[in-house]
PAGULO-83650 format. One record per residue: residue number from 1; residue in three letters; x, y, z of N, C-alpha, C in turn. Coordinates in steps of 0.2 Angstrom, whole numbers. Layout:
   resi   resn     n.u     n.v     n.w    ca.u    ca.v    ca.w     c.u     c.v     c.w
    NUM    ala       X       Y       Z       X       Y       Z       X       Y       Z
...
END
This chain:
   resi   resn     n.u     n.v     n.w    ca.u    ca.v    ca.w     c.u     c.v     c.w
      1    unk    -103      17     -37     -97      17     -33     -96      24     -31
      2    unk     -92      26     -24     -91      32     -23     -88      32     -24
      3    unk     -86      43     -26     -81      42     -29     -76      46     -23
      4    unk     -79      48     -17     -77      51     -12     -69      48     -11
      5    unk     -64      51     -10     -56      47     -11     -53      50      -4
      6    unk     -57      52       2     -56      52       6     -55      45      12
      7    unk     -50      43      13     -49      38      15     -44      36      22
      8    unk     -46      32      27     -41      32      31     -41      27      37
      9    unk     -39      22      38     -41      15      42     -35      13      46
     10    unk     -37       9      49     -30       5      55     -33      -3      56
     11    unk     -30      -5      54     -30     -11      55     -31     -14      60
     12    unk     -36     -15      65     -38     -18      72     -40     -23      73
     13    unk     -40     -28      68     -45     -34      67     -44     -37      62
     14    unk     -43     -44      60     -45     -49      56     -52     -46      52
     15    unk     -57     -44      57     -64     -43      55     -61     -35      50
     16    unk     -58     -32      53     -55     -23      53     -52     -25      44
     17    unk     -49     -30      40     -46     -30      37     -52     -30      30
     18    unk     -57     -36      33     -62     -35      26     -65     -28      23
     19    unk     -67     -25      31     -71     -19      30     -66     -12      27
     20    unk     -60     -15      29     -56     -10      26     -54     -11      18
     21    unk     -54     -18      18     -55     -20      10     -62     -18       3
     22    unk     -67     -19      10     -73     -16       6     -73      -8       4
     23    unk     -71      -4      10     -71       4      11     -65       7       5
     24    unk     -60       1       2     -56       4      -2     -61       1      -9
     25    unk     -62      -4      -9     -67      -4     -15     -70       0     -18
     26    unk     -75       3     -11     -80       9     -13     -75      15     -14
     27    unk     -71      17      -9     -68      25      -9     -61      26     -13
     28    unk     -59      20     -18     -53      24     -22     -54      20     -31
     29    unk     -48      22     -33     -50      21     -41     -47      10     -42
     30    unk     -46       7     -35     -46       1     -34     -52      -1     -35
     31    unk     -57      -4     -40     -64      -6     -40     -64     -13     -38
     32    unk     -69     -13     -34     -69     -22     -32     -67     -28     -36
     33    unk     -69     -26     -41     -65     -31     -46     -59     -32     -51
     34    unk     -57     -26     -50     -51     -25     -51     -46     -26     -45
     35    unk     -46     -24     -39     -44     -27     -34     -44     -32     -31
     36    unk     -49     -37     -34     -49     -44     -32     -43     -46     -39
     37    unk     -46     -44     -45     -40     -48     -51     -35     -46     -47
     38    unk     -31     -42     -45     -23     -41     -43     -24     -45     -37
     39    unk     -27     -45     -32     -24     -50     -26     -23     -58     -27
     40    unk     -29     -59     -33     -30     -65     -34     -24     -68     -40
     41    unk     -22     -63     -41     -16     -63     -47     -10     -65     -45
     42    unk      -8     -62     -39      -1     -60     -35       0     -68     -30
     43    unk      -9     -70     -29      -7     -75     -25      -6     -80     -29
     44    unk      -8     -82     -36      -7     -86     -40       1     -86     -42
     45    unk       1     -80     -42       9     -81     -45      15     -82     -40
     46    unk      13     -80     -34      16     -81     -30      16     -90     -26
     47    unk      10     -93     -26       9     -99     -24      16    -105     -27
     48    unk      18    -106     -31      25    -109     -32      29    -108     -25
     49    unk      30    -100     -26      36     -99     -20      33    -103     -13
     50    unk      28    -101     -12      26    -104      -4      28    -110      -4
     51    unk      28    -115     -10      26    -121     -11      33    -124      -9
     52    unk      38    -120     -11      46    -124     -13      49    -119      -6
     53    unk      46    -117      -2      47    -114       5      48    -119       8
     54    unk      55    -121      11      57    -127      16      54    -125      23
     55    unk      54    -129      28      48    -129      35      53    -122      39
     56    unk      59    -122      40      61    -117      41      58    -109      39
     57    unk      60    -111      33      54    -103      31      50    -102      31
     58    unk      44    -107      32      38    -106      35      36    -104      44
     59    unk      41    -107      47      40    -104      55      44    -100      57
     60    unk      47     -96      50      49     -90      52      48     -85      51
     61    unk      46     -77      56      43     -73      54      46     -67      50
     62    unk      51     -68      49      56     -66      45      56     -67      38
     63    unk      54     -72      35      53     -76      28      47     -71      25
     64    unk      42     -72      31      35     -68      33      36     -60      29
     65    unk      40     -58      32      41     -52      34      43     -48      26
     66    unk      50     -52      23      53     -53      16      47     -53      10
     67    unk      45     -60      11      38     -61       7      33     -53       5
     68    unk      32     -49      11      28     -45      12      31     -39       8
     69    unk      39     -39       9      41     -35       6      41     -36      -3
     70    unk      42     -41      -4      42     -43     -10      35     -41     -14
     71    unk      28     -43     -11      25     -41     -11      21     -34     -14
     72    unk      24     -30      -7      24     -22      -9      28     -20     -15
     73    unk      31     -23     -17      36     -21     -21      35     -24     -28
     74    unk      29     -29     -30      25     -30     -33      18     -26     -34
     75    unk      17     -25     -28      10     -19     -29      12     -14     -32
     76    unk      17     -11     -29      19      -4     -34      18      -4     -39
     77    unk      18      -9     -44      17      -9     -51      10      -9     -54
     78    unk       7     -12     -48      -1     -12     -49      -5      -9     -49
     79    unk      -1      -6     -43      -8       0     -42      -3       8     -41
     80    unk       0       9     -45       3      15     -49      -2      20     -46
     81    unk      -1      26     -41      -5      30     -41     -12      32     -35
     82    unk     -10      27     -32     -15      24     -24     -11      25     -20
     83    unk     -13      25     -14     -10      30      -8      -8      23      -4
     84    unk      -3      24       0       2      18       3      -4      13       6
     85    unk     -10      17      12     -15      12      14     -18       8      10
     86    unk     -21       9       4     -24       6      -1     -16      -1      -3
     87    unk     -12       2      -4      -5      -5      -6      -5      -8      -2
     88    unk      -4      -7       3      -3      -9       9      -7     -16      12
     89    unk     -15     -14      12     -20     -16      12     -21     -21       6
     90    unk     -20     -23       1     -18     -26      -5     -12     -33      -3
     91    unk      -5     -30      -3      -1     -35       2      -2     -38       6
     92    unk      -7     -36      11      -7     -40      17     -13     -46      16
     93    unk     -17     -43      11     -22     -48      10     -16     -52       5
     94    unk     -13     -54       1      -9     -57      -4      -6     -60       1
     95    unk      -2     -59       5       2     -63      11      -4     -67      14
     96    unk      -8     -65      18     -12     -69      21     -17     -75      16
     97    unk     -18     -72      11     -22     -78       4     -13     -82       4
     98    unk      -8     -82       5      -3     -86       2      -2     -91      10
     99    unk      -3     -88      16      -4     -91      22      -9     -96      21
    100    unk     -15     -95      19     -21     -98      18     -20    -104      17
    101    unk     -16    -103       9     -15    -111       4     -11    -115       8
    102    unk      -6    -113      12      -1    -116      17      -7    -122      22
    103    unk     -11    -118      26     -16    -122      29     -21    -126      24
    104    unk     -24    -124      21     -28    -129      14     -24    -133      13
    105    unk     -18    -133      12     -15    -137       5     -10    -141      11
    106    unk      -6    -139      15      -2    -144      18      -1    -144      27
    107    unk      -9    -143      27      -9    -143      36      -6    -148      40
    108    unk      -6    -155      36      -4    -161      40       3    -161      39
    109    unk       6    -157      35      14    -157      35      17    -151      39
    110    unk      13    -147      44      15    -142      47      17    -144      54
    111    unk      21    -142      56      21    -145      65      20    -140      67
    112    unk      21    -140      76      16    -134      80      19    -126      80
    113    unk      25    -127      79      29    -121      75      25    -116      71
    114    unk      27    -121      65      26    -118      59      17    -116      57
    115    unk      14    -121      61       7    -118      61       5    -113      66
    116    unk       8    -112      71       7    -106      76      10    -100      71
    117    unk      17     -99      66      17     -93      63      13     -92      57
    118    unk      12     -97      54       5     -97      50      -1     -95      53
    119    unk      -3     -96      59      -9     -91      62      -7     -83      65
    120    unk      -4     -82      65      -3     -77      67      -2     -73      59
    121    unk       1     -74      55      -2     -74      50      -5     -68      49
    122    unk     -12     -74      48     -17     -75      48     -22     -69      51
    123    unk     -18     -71      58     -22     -66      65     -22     -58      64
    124    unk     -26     -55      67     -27     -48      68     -19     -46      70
    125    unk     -17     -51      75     -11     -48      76      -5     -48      72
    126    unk      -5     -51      69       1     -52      61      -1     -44      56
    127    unk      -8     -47      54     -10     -40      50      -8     -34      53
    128    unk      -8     -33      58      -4     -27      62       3     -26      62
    129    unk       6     -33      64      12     -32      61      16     -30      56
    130    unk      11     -34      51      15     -35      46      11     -26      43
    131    unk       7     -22      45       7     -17      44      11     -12      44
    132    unk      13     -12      53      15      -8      55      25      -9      54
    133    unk      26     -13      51      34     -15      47      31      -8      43
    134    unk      28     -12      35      28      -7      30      29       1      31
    135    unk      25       2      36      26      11      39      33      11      38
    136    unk      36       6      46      44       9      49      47       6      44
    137    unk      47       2      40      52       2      34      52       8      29
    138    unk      47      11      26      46      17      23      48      23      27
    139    unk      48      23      31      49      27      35      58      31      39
    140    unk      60      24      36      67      21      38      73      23      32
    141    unk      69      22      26      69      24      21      70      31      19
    142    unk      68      34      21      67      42      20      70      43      25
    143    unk      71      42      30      77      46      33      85      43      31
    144    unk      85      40      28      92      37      27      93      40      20
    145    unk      87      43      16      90      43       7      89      51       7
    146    unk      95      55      10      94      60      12      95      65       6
    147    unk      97      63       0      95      67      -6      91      66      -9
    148    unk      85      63      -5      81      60     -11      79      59     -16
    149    unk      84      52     -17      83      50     -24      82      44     -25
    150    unk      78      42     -19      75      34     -19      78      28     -15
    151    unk      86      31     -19      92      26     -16      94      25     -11
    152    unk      97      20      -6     100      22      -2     110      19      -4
    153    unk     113      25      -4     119      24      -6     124      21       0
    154    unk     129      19      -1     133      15       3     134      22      10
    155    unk     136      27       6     136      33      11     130      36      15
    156    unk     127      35      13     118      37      18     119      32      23
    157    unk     119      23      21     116      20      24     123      20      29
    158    unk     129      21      31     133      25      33     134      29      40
    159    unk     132      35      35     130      40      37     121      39      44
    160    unk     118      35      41     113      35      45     114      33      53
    161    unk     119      25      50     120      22      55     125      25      60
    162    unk     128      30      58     131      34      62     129      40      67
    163    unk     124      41      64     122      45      68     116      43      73
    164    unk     114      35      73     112      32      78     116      30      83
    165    unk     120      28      82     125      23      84     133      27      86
    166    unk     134      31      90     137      37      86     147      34      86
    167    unk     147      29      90     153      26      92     155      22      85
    168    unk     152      20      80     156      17      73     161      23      70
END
């Protein structure tokens, strides 16, 4: 394996997502098989929740978008010490493995909704999405937890939205 940890990809494809899967196996302390136990682990455990997912939460990409977050916020623990692209790219594969089962498991109970937001998903286009959230949420983040302590206080978030919005 290298051990090279020079690392850095954009998501541009369906196809973009394996290669960038493969390229973190070889280039960080995520080894292909330890990388599959966590994705394969996170979607197991999470498979229940999709399951007791009413059809609303499935053609919405809001549900989508939570789950992901939920996600990240599970990877944190797993991969302690990996750089945001590696977690990032971890999640997105877990959401889309839990999109999967959705199509495998109950395509006949999906109406044209809920299976156009399950492909997207899926799509190259989704994976961007749901990439390019992770940034502006982190991102969104740190500018509102202005003493940074992680938190965002009743006062920051506040403060933030004042200083966007300047008329509250």
């Amino acid at each position: 394996m290298n051990s090279d940890n020079n690392f850095s990809a954009e998501v541009v494809s369906t196809d973009s997502v394996v290669i960038i899967n493969e390229e973190v196996s070889k280039n960080n302390s995520v080894g292909g098989d330890k990388y599959d136990v966590i994705v394969k682990g996170l979607i197991e455990k999470l498979r229940p929740l999709i399951r007791r997912w009413k059809s609303r939460d499935i053609g919405d990409w809001n549900s989508w978008l939570q789950l992901l977050q939920k996600v990240m916020g599970m990877v944190q623990s797993d991969l302690v010490g990996e750089g945001g692209v590696v977690k990032s790219v971890v999640a997105i594969d877990v959401v889309q493995g839990l999109a999967q089962i959705l199509i495998d498991e109950n395509v006949a109970n999906l109406n044209e909704q809920q299976m156009g937001t399950v492909k997207l998903v899926l799509s190259e286009e989704g994976a961007n999405l749901m990439k390019a959230s992770t940034g502006f949420l982190k991102n969104l983040m740190k500018m509102m937890d202005t003493n940074r302590d992680g938190k965002i206080s009743g006062d920051e978030f506040k403060s933030f939205w004042k200083k966007i919005f300047c008329c509250c």
